[in-house]
C-alpha positions, 0 to 999 in steps of 0.5 A, a space after each residue: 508506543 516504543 517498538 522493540 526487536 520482537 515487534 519488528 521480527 513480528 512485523 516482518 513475519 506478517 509482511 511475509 505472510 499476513 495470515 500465518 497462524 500465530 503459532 506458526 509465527 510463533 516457532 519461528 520466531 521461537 515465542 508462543 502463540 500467546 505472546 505473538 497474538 498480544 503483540 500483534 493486538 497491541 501493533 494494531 491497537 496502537 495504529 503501528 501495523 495492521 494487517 490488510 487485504 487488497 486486490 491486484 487490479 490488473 487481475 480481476 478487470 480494474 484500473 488504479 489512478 494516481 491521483 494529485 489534487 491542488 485545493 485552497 489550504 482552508 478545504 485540504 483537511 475536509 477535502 482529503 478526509 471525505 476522499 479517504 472515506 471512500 470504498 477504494 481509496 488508498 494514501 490519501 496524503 497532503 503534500 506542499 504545504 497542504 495545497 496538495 492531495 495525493 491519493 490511489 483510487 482503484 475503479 471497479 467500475 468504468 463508470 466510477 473513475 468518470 463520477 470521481 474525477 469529471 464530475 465530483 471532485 471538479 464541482 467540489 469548491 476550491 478544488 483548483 486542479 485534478 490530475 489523474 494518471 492511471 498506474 501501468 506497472 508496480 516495480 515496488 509496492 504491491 506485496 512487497 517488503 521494504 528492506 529499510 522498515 522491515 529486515 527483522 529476520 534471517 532468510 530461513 525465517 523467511 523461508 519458513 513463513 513464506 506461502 506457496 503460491 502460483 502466481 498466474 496472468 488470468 483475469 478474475 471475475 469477482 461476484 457480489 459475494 467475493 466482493 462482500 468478503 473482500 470488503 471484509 478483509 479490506 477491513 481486517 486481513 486475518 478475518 477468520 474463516 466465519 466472518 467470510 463465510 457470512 459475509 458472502 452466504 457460502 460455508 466455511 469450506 467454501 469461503 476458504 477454498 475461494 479465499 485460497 484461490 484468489 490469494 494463490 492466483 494473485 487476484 488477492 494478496 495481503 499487506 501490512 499498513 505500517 507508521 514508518 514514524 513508530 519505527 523511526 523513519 520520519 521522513 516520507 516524500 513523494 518524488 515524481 520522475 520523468 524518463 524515456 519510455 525506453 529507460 522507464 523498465 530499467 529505472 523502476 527497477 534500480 529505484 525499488 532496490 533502494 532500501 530508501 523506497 518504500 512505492 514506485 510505479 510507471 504512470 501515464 502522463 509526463 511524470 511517468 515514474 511515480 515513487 515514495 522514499 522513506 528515510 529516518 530524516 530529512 538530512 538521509 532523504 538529501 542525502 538519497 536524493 542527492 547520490 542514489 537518485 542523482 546517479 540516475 541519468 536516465 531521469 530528465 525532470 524530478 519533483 519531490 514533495 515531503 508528505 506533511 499529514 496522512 489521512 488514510 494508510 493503505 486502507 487504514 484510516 487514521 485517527 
């Protein structure tokens, strides 16, 4: 599928607000509602963007591991696809040759990261080595837009689109019914007002003032799964970085002003900066790795990987 101009505008339009009306996209962007829904029918059609909802673990009591799986190359595809099928995994990629899995596991329970990584994945034949860390802090990733993929539109656009939301540091309990409706936006960001109501039992009115709430405290937010190759960038590598604790804010912080970074967190374990880089090919990925990253001396180690197949996009399966 060829992405024009419009398509990106479109796409950049979603990433500020993921659930902006289309006719509120439209005047924008000065097209119809019409035209901005079939665009966006198509983008998702065409596996090219989809708009997703997620919760912010920090907020509603649950912890996202990183989590890196060395398996025997004939089980890497079955291995890394039964991981994808499961509620609350997200990147599932294979790395190295396919020897490796990467992928984040968000627990919603104290119980589930144990059945995961103590009991299932270790008895799972020719599984080598599992190695979770837990994500203590996300510099770039979580809501965010990346300049290099999406800079479509001007800063009054941007304004215009933007939600008001007051971000808080409360901790949310969710309930069945919330975790019901955030299934369904999991599935689909821009499920209408109906679907949610049922899903969870509540009315209409109920569903939306509960949606609006989780979303403006930050328990919730939206974000748009995108194929970076559909837009030109073909190159996508896992990097791994080791720095002083007392360099770890400084640093995550000068990697996501990178245009070339896409992810970065600090992590648990000695590689405590974890990041995904981006670029059009592997000759601009060198050239990244060997000026912006290498100016960083703060880093003491670094390990790259380039992400050979992906399995599931944030929470899009892929086909």
């Amino acid at each position: 599928m060829e992405v024009d101009e419009i398509d990106r505008a479109l796409i950049h339009a979603l990433e500020v607000d993921g659930r902006a009306p289309f006719n509120r996209i439209g005047e924008v962007l000065g097209l119809s509602d019409q035209t901005v829904a079939r665009r966006y029918r198509r983008l998702r059609a065409e596996s090219v963007a989809r708009v997703v909802g997620q919760t912010a673990p920090w907020r509603v009591g649950q912890v996202r591991w990183y989590l890196r799986i060395r398996v025997e190359p004939s089980v890497a595809v079955s291995v890394a696809t039964s991981l994808a099928r499961r509620p609350g995994t997200y990147w599932v990629q294979m790395n190295s040759g396919g020897t490796e899995i990467t992928c984040v596991a968000q627990a919603v329970s104290a119980e589930e990261p144990d059945n995961l990584l103590l009991r299932q994945l270790p008895r799972t034949p020719r599984v080598i080595d599992v190695t979770a860390q837990s994500v203590l802090n996300v510099f770039l990733g979580d809501e965010a837009v990346y300049p290099s993929l999406v800079s479509a539109l001007t800063p009054d656009q941007v304004a215009a689109l933007r939600p008001a939301l007051s971000i808080t540091d409360e901790t949310i309990n969710l309930d069945d019914a919330d975790q019901r409706m955030l299934a369904v936006l999991e599935r689909d960001g821009r499920a209408g007002i109906a679907e949610l109501a049922k899903a969870t039992g509540w009315s209409e009115s109920r569903a939306r003032r509960r949606l609006d709430f989780l979303r403006e405290c930050g328990a919730f937010y939206l974000d748009v799964d995108l194929n970076s190759a559909a837009l030109g960038f073909k190159s996508e590598t896992q990097l791994w970085m080791s720095v002083a604790p007392s360099q770890i804010q400084r640093t995550g912080e000068i990697l996501a002003s990178h245009q070339e970074i896409a992810f970065v967190a600090a992590m648990t374990g000695a590689a405590n900066i974890g990041a995904t880089a981006v670029c059009r090919d592997v000759r601009e990925f060198y050239r990244y790795l060997t000026t912006k990253v290498a100016s960083l001396k703060a880093i003491q180690q670094i390990e790259t990987a380039p992400v050979i197949r992906t399995i599931k996009r944030g929470a899009t399966l892929v086909t």
